[in-house]
C-alpha positions in Angstrom: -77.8 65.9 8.9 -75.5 63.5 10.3 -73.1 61.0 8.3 -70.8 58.6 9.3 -67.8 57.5 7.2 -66.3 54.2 8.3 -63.3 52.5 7.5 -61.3 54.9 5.6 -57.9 56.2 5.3 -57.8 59.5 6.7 -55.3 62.1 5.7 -55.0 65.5 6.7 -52.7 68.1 5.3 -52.9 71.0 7.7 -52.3 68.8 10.9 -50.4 66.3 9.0 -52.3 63.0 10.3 -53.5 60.2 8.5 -54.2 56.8 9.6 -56.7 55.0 9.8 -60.3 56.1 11.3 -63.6 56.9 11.0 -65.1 60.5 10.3 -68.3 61.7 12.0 -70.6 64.4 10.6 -73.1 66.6 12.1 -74.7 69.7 11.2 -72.1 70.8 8.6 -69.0 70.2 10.8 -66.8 67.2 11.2 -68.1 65.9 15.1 -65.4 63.4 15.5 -62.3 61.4 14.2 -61.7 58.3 15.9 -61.6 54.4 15.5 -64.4 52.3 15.6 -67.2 55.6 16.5 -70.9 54.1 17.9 -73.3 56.4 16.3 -75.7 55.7 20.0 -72.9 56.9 22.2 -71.8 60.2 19.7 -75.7 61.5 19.6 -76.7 61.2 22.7 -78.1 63.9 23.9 -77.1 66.2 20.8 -80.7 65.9 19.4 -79.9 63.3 16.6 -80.9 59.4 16.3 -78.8 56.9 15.1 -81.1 55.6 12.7 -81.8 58.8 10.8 -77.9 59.0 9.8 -76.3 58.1 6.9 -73.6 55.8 6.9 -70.6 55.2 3.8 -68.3 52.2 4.4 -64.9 54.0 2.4 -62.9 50.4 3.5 -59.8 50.4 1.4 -60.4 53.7 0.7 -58.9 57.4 1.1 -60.8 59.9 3.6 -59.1 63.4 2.4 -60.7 67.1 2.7 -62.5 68.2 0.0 -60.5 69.2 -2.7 -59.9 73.8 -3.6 -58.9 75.4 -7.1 -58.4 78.4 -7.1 -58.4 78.7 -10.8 -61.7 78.2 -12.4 -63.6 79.6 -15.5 -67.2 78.4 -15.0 -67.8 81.0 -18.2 -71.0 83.3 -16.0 -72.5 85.4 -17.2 -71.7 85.7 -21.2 -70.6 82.1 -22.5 -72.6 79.6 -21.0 -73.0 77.7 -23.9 -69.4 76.7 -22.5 -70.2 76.2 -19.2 -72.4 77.8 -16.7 -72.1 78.0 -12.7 -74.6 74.9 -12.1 -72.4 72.7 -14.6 -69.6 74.1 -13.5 -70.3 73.0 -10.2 -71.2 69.6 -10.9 -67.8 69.0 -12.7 -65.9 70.1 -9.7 -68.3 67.7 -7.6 -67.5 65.1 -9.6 -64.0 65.9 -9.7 -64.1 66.0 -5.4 -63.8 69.8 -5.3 -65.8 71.2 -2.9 -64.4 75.0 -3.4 -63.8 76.7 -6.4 -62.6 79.9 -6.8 -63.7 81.7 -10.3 -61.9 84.1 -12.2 -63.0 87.2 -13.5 -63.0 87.2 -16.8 -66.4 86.7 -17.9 -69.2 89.1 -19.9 -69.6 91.2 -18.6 -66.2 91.2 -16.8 -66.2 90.9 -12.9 -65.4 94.7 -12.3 -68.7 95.5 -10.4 -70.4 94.4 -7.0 -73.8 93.6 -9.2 -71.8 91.3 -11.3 -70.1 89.5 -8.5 -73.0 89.1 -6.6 -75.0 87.8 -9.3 -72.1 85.2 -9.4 -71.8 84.5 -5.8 -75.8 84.2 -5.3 -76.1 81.7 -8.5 -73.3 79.7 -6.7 -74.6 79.6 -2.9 -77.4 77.4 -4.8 -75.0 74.8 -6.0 -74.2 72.6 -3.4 -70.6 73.5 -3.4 -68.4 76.3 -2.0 -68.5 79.3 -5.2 -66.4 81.7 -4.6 -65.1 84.4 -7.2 -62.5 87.2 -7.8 -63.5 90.3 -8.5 -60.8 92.2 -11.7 -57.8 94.2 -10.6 -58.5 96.6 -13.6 -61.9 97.9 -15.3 -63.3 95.9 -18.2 -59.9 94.0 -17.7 -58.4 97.1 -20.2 -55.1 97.6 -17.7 -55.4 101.3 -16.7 -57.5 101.7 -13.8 -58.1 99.8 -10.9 -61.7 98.9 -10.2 -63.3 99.9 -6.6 -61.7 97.2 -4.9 -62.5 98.4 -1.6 -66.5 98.0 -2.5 -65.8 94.4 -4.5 -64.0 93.3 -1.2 -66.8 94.1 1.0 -69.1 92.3 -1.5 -67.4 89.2 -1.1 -64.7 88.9 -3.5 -62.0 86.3 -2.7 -58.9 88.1 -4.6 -58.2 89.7 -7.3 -57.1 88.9 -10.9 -57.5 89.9 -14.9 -56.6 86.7 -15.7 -56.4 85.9 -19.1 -54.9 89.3 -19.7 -51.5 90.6 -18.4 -51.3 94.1 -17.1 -49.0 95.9 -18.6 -48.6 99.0 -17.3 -46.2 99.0 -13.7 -47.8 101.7 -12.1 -50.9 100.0 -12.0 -49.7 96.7 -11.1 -48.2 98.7 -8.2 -50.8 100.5 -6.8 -52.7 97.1 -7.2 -50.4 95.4 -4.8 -50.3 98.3 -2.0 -54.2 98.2 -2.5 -54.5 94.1 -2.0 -52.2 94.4 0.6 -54.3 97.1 2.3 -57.3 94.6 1.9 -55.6 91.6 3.1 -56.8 90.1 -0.6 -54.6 88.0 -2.7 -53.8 88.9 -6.6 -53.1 86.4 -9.5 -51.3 87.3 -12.3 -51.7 86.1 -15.9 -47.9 86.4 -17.3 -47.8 86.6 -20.8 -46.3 89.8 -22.5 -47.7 90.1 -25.6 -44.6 91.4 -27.4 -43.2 88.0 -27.3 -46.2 86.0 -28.8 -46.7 85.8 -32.7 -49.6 83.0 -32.1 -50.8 82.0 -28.7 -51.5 78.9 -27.0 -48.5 76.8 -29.2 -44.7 76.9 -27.1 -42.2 78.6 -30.0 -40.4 75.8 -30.3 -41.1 72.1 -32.1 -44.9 72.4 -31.8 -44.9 76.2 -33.6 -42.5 74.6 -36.4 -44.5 71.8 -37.1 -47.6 74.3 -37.6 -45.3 76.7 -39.6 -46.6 79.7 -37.0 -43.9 81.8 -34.5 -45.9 80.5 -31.6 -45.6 81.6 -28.1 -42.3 82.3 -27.0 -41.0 81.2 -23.2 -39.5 84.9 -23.1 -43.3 86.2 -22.6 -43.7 84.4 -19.4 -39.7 85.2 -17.9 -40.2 88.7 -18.6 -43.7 89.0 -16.7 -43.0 86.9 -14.0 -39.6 88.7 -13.4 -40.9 92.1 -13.6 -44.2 91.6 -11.2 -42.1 90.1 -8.3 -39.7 92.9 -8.3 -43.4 95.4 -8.1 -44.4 93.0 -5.3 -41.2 93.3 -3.3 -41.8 95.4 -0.2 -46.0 96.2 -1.1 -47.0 92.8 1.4 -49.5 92.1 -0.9 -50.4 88.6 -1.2 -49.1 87.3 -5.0 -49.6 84.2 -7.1 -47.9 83.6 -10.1 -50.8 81.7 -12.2 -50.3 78.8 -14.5 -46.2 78.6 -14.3 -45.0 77.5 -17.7 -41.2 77.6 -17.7 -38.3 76.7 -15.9 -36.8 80.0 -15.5 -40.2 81.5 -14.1 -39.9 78.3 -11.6 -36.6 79.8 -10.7 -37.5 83.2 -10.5 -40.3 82.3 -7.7 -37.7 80.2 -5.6 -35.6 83.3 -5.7 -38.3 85.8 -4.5 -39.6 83.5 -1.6 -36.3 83.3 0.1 -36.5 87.0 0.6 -40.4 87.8 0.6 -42.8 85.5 1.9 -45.7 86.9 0.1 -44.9 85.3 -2.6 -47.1 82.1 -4.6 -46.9 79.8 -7.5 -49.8 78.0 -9.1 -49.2 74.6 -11.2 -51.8 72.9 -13.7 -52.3 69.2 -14.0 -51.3 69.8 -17.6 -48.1 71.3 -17.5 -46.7 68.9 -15.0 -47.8 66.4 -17.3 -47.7 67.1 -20.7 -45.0 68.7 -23.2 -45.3 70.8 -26.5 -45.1 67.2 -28.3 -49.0 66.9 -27.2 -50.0 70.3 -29.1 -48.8 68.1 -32.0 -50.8 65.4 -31.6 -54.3 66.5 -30.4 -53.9 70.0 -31.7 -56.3 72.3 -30.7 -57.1 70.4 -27.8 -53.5 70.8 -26.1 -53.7 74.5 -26.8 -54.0 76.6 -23.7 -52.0 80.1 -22.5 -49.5 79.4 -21.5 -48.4 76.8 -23.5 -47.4 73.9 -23.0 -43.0 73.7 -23.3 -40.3 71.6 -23.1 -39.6 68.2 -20.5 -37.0 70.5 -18.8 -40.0 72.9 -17.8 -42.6 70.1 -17.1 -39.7 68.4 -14.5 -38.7 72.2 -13.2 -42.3 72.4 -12.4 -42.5 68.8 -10.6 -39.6 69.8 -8.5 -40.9 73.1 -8.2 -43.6 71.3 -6.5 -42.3 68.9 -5.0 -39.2 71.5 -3.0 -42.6 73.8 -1.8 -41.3 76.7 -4.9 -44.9 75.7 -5.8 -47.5 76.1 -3.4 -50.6 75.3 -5.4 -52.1 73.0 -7.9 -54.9 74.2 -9.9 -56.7 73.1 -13.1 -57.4 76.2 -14.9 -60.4 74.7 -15.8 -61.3 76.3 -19.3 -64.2 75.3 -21.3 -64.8 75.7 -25.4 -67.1 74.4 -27.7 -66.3 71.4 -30.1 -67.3 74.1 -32.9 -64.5 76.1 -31.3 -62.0 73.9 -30.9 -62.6 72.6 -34.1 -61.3 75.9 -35.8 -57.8 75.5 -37.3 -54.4 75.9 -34.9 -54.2 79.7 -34.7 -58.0 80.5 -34.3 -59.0 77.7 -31.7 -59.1 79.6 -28.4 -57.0 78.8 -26.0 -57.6 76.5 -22.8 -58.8 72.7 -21.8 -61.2 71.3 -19.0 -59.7 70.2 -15.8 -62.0 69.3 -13.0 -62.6 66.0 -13.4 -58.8 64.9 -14.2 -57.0 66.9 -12.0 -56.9 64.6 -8.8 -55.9 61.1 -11.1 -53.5 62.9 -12.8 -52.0 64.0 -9.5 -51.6 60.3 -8.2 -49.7 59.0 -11.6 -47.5 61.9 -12.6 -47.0 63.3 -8.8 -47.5 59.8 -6.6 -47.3 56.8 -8.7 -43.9 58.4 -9.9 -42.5 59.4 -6.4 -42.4 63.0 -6.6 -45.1 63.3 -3.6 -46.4 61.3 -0.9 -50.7 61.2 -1.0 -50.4 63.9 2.0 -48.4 66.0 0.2 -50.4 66.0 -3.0 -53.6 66.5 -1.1 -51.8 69.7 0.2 -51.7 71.3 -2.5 -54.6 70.7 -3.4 -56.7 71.7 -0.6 -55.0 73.3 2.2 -52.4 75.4 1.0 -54.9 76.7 -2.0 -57.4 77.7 0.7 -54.7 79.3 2.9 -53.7 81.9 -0.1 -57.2 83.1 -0.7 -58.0 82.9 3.2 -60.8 80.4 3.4 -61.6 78.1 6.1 -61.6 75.2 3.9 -59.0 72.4 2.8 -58.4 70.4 6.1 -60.1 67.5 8.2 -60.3 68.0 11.7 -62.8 68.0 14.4 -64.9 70.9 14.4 -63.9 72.2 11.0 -65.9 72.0 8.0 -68.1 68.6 6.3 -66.3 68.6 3.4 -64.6 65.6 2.2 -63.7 63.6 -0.8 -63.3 59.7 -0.3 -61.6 58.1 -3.5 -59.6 54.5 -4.3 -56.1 55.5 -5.5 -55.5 52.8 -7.1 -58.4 52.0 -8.6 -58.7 52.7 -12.5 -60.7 54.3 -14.7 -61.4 55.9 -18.3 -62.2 59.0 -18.9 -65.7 59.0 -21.6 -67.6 61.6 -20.2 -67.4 64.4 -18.6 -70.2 66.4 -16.5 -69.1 69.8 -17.6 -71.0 71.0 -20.7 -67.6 71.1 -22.5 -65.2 68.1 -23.5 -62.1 69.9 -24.5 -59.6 67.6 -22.6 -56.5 65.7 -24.5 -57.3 63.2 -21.9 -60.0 61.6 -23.5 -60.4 58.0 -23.5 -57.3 57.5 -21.2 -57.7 55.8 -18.3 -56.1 56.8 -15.2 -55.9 56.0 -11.8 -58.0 57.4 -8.6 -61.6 56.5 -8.4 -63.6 59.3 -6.9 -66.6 57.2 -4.6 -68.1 60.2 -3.1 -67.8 63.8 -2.9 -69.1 65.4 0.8 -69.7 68.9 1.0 -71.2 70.6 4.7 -71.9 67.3 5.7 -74.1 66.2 2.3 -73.5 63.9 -0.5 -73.3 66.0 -3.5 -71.4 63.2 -5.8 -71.2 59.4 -5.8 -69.7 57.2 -8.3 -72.7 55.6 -10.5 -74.0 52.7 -9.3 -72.2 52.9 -6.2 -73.8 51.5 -3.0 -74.2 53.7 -0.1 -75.0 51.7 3.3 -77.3 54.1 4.4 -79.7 53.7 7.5 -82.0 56.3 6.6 -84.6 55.4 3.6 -85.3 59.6 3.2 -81.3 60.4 2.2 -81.6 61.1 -1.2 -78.4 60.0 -2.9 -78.9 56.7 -1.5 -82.6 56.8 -2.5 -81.2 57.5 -5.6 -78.1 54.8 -5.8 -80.8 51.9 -4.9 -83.1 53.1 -7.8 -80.2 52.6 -9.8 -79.5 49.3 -8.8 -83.0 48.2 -9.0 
């Protein structure tokens, strides 16, 4: 397989170049990064034709690496009337992932090696990179570790029970000497329980205007404080998941000026929206943790943007409209993400000058990748195929959606950052509809199929 990209704008977070260039594909791995590359000079004598490669003109576009979350709930095995791995997969596609990492919490739980590999073999057939943690704790119940040593050597990419804290220290302790031993990063869900009377609504405006106690902040400062003083000193590799609040922002920049180990993880939707959007789509702003105040939703952007931060990730949570269609206080908790995160990125993070491109790109590709360990998230000769090539300024709404589940209060917005094609190990595995691919070869299938279209 071999696939030239001309034209583009090529940024790359890890080495920190951009400019621009063409990209050059072969066999999985990038081949080259130049200006102006001639097909007939690159392939000789490295077994390929010129004729028999594919060929994307991205002018007055963006060449980035594909994008990584590291915070995925693709709902397999147990719910996939939500969401299944395949769907899953397509959304992130779509969305110009090209690695997920899943989380653990599915039915049954990921606690075993036959669970995780039954995850890990549905995703090799996906077209993307699937990886998954495996729990910290059996049947995600908080008292004893699962066989971490066996899920590790199964494939594993960290650890996590997220969706439920773990309450009890010693276990969260021998967890982090354990991970550490490993080399395996945890993530922690911080929400005690004993400060939440309804969860998923901030205890503030949004819990009043239900006439509920809601979700207070207090759950996530006491969590968030408590785990990074049981991290101190272990080594073990720790992200705090889904920040919320302004004091657990500043709790994190605290830590990491003493221990490096130390991660944060921000959504799309808390740098974006506030508790006033619980009040106005309901159920569908409802997600743990909740959504706060404009203090916490700029702590986190600065969080971000001062490196506190080192990750975005979507969280990516599907429910059923029959679900999410249940009053405020039985509606689970959680919205879809995939397909939003990158737009929402460029006009909260970009458009508003918080970030430059490269630095939003960062976070989410490289530095994601980097925590869990996987060679992934950069753009640079001999590393992996995997790109996304999108118009950041280019417009569009958001009607549908490729994951089986529409929770998203981003419904019928439009937004900027037009995904064109999504590139993993060297293969087209999304293009915008209708899109034209200048491709030499007749046999290359998503051109095959982008010509049907237009016929």
């Amino acid at each position: 397989m071999v696939l030239l990209i001309k034209n583009g704008y090529v940024i790359d977070p890890k080495s920190g170049y951009e400019g621009a260039a063409d990209v050059l594909m072969k066999d999985g791995k990038v081949w080259k990064i130049g200006e102006k590359i001639r097909l007939e000079e690159e392939l000789a004598g490295a077994g390929a034709k010129a004729e028999e490669a594919s060929v994307i003109d991205a002018d007055g576009k963006i060449v980035a690496p594909g994008l990584v979350d590291v915070h995925v709930h693709f709902r397999d095995p147990g719910f996939t009337y939500k969401e299944d791995i395949v769907s899953g997969a397509r959304a992130a596609a779509r969305g110009g992932f090209t690695t997920v990492v899943l989380m653990a919490n599915t039915k049954p739980p990921v606690d075993n090696v036959e669970t995780l590999r039954y995850v890990l073999e549905r995703g090799a057939g996906t077209g993307i990179h699937v990886e998954s943690c495996g729990n910290i704790t059996s049947g995600m119940k908080g008292r004893e570790l699962t066989d971490m040593d066996r899920l590790s050597e199964a494939g594993a990419a960290g650890f996590t029970d997220d969706g439920v804290p773990i309450l009890d220290e010693e276990v969260v302790k021998r967890a982090c000497d354990m991970a550490a031993r490993l080399g395996k990063p945890l993530s922690f869900h911080e929400e005690n329980p004993a400060f939440i009377q309804n969860n998923g609504i901030n205890a503030g405006a949004a819990a009043q205007h239900y006439g509920i106690g809601g979700s207070d902040r207090q759950a996530e400062i006491w969590m968030v404080e408590r785990d990074l003083a049981l991290a101190d000193g272990t080594g073990a590799e720790v992200s705090i998941q889904h920040i919320s609040t302004k004091e657990a922002v500043e709790l994190v920049r605290k830590a990491k000026k003493t221990n490096p180990h130390i991660h944060a993880e921000a959504t799309p939707h808390h740098f974006t929206l506030t508790e006033e959007a619980a009040v106005k789509y309901g159920s569908l702003a409802k997600m743990n943790p909740p959504l706060r105040e404009e203090a916490d939703r700029l702590a986190i952007i600065e969080g971000l943007r001062d490196g506190t931060i080192d990750m975005i990730a979507t969280d990516h949570a599907p429910h059923s409209a029959e679900e999410k269609g249940r009053g405020i206080t039985e509606a689970p908790s959680g919205i879809i993400g995939l397909e939003t995160a990158l737009s929402l990125g460029i006009r909260e993070l970009v458009e508003k000058g918080y970030l430059t491109m490269m630095e939003l790109i960062g976070l989410m590709s490289w530095k994601p990748a980097r925590f869990y360990g996987l060679d992934v998230g950069y753009l640079s000769e001999g590393g992996p195929a995997d790109c996304i090539i999108f118009d950041s300024r280019e417009k569009w709404k958001v009607e549908t959606f490729f994951s089986k589940s529409k929770n998203s209060p981003f419904l019928g917005e439009v937004l900027p950052g037009t995904i064109y094609y999504t590139v993993c190990n060297g293969r087209i595995v999304y293009q915008k509809e209708n899109q034209v691919c200048a491709c030499a070869a007749s046999t290359n299938l998503a051109c095959a199929k982008s010509r049907a279209e237009r016929e």
